[in-house]
C-alpha positions in Angstrom: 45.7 1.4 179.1 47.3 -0.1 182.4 43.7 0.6 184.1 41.7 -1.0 181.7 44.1 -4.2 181.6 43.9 -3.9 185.8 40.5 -3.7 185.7 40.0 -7.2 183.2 42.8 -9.2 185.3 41.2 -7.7 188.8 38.1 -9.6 187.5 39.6 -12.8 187.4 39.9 -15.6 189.9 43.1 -15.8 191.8 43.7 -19.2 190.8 43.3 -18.4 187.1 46.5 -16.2 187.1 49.2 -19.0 187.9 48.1 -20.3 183.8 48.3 -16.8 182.3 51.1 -15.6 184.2 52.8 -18.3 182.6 52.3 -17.2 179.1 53.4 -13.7 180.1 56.5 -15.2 181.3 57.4 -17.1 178.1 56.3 -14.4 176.0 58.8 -12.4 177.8 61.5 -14.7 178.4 61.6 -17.3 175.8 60.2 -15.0 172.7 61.2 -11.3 173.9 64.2 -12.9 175.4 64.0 -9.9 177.6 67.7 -10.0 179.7 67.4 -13.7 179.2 71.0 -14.0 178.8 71.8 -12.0 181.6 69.8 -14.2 183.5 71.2 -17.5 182.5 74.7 -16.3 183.2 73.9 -14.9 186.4 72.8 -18.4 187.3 75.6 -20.3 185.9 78.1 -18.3 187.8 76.0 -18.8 190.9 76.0 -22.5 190.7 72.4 -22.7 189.6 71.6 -26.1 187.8 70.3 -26.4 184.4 70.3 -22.5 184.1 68.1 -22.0 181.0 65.0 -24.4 182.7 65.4 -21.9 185.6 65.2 -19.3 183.9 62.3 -20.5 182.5 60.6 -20.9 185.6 61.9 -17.7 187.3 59.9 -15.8 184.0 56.8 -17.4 184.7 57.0 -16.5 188.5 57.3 -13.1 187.0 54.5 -12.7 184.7 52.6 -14.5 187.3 53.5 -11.8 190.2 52.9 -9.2 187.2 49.2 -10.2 187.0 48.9 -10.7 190.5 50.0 -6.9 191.3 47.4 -5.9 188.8 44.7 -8.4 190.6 45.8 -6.4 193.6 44.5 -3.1 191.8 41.0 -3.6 192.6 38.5 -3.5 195.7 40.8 -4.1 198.5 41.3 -7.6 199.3 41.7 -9.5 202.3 45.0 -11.8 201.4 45.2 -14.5 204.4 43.9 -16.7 201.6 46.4 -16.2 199.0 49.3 -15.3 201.7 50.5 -17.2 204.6 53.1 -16.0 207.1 55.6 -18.3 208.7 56.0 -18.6 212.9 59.0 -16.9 212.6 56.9 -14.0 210.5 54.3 -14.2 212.9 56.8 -13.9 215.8 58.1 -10.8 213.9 54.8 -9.4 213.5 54.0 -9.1 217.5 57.1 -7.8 218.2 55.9 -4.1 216.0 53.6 -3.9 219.6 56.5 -3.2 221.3 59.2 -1.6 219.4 59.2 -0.9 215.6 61.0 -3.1 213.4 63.1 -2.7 210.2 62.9 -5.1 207.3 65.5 -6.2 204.9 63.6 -6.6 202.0 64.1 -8.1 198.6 62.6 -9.3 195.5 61.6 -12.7 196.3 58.0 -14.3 195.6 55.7 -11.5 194.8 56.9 -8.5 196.8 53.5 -6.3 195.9 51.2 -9.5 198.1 53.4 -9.6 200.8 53.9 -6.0 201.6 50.2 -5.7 201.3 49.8 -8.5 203.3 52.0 -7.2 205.9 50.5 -3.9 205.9 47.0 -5.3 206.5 48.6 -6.0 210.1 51.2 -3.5 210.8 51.4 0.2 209.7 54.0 -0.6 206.7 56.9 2.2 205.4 58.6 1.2 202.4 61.4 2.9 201.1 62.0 3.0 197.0 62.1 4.7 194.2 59.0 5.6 192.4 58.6 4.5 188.5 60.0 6.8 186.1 56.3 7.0 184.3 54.1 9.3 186.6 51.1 8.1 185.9 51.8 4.6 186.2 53.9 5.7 189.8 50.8 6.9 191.2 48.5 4.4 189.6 50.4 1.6 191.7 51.4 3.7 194.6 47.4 4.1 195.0 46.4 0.7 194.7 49.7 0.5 197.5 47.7 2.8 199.7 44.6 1.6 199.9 46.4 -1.5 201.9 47.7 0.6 204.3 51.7 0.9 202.1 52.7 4.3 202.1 56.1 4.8 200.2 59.1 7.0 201.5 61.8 8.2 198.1 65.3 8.7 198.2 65.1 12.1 199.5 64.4 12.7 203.3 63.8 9.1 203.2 65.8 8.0 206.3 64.0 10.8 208.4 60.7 9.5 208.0 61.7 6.0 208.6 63.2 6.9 211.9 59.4 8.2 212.5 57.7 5.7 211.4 59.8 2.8 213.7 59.2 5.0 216.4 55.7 5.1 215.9 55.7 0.8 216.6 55.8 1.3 212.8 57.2 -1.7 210.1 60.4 -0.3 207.6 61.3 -2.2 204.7 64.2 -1.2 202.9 65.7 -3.4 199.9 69.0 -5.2 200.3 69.0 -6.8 196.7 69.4 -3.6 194.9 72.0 -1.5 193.7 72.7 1.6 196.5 72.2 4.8 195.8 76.1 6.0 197.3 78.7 4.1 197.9 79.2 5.4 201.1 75.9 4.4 202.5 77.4 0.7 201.0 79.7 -2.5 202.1 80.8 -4.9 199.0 80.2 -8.5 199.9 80.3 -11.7 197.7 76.6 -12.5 196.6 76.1 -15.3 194.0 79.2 -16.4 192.6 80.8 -11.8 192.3 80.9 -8.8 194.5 78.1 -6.7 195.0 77.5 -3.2 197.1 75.2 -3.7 199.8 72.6 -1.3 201.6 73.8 -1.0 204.8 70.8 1.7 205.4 68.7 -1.2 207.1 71.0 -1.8 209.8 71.8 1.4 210.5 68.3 2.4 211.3 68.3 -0.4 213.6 70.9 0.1 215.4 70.2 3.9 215.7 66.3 3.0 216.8 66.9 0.0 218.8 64.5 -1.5 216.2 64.3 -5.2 215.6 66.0 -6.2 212.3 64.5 -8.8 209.8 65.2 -10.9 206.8 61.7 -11.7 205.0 61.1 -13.4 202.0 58.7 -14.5 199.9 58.2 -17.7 197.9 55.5 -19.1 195.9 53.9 -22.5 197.3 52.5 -25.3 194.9 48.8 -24.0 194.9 49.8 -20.6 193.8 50.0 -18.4 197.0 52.5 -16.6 198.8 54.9 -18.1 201.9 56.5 -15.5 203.7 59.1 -16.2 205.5 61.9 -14.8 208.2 65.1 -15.8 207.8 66.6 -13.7 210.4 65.7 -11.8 213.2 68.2 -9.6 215.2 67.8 -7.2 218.0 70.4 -4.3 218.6 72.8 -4.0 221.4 72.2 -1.0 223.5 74.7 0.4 221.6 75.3 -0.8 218.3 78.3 -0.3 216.7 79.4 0.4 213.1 80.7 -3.3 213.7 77.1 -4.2 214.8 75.9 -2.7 211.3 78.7 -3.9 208.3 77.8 -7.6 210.7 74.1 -7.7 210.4 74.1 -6.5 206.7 76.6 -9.7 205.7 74.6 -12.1 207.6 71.3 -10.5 206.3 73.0 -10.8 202.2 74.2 -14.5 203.2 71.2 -15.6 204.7 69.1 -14.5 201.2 71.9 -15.6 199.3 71.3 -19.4 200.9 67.6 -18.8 200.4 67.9 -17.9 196.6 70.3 -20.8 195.5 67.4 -23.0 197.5 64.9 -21.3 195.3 66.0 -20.1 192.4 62.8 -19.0 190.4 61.9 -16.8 193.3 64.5 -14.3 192.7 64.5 -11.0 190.5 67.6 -12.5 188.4 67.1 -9.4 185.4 68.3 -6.6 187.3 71.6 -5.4 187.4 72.4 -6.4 191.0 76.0 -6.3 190.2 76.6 -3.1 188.9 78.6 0.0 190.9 76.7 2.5 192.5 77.9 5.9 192.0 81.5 7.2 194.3 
């Protein structure tokens, strides 16, 4: 069913999805009420304003990024016109020439455009976990692929990222999500509690020499994707384990400044502030 509905949205103009995405989102967030109130305290406690109209707007980002992933499904596109890098970005972009580079991922703007529109430049490594549905899993991990994405698991995953950055590869690995272990995991304060933090990212920096980088993603007023850098931090010869519980604070306060700036662009559902298993 997710083929056929991919293959009537892959149809569509680009500029037609911003309208429908919006009714996704409201049927999702105002009628299905999905983790709607989840979301709303999440805010409050963050110091969002007017929580509920966020919310609002974050769910129609959503649905919108939904049908933009399934617009992605299609012939292969060339995104420079819906997706539009930053100097900083740009900056980060060279540098893959030289030495591989390790991103700090998260779910801001639509994750699915800008990973495909980084990996239209740079050989692109992201580590995740594939969707509990097989079929689904490998209908989107195909439609990854055939931008040049290739996805990494859990298992063996920091191995083939070591690889790939020293192949002048690109690594992204989230920051925004629950770890899998605590002890791969720092807690810091993120949005108004504590959360355990991914310190992964830095440490394959700091064992590669690779550069480390904050991206994000936002959504601009005509519908596509700004991708930014917030940070951009090169290892010391010999990075320390201070170097690495340093870098993954100012990574998680850096995106925590950037979401309170732009609250819709942020995946407020999941359960960011849950333990990760002892």
């Amino acid at each position: 069913m997710i083929a056929t509905v991919a293959r009537g949205v892959s149809a569509l103009a680009f500029a037609d999805l911003g309208v429908l995405g919006g009714a996704v989102g409201a049927f999702t967030g105002d009628l299905l009420r999905v983790r709607r109130a989840h979301v709303e305290h999440a805010m409050a406690r963050a110091g969002v304003d007017a929580p509920a109209e966020t919310a609002r707007g974050m769910y129609a980002s959503l649905g919108t990024s939904f049908l933009e992933a399934l617009w992605l499904t299609g012939a292969r596109r060339e995104l420079g016109c819906v997706a539009r890098f930053d100097a900083a970005a740009r900056g980060v972009l060279a540098e893959v020439r030289t030495r591989g580079v390790v991103l700090a991922a998260s779910h801001t703007g639509n994750w699915e455009i800008s990973s495909c529109s980084v990996a239209q430049i740079a050989p692109l490594l992201v580590v995740t976990k594939h969707l509990s549905v097989g079929w689904v899993d490998a209908f989107w991990q195909a439609a990854r692929g055939r931008y040049g994405v290739s996805i990494a698991s859990a298992s063996g995953a920091f191995e083939a990222a070591r690889r790939h950055v020293h192949a002048r590869g690109m690594v992204a690995m989230m920051i925004d999500q629950v770890p899998l272990r605590r002890t791969h995991a720092m807690e810091l304060p993120f949005l108004g509690a504590p959360a355990w933090v991914d310190r992964a990212p830095a440490m394959l920096a700091a064992r590669t020499g690779a550069l480390y980088a904050v991206p994000v993603a936002r959504r601009r007023n005509d519908g596509t994707q700004e991708i930014l850098v917030l940070e951009a931090i090169a290892p010391p010869r010999r990075a320390t384990r201070a170097w690495v519980d340093d870098t993954t604070a100012r990574a998680t306060a850096c995106l925590e400044r950037f979401i309170l700036a732009n609250p819709t662009e942020w995946l407020w559902m999941h359960r960011r502030w849950k333990a990760p298993p002892s």
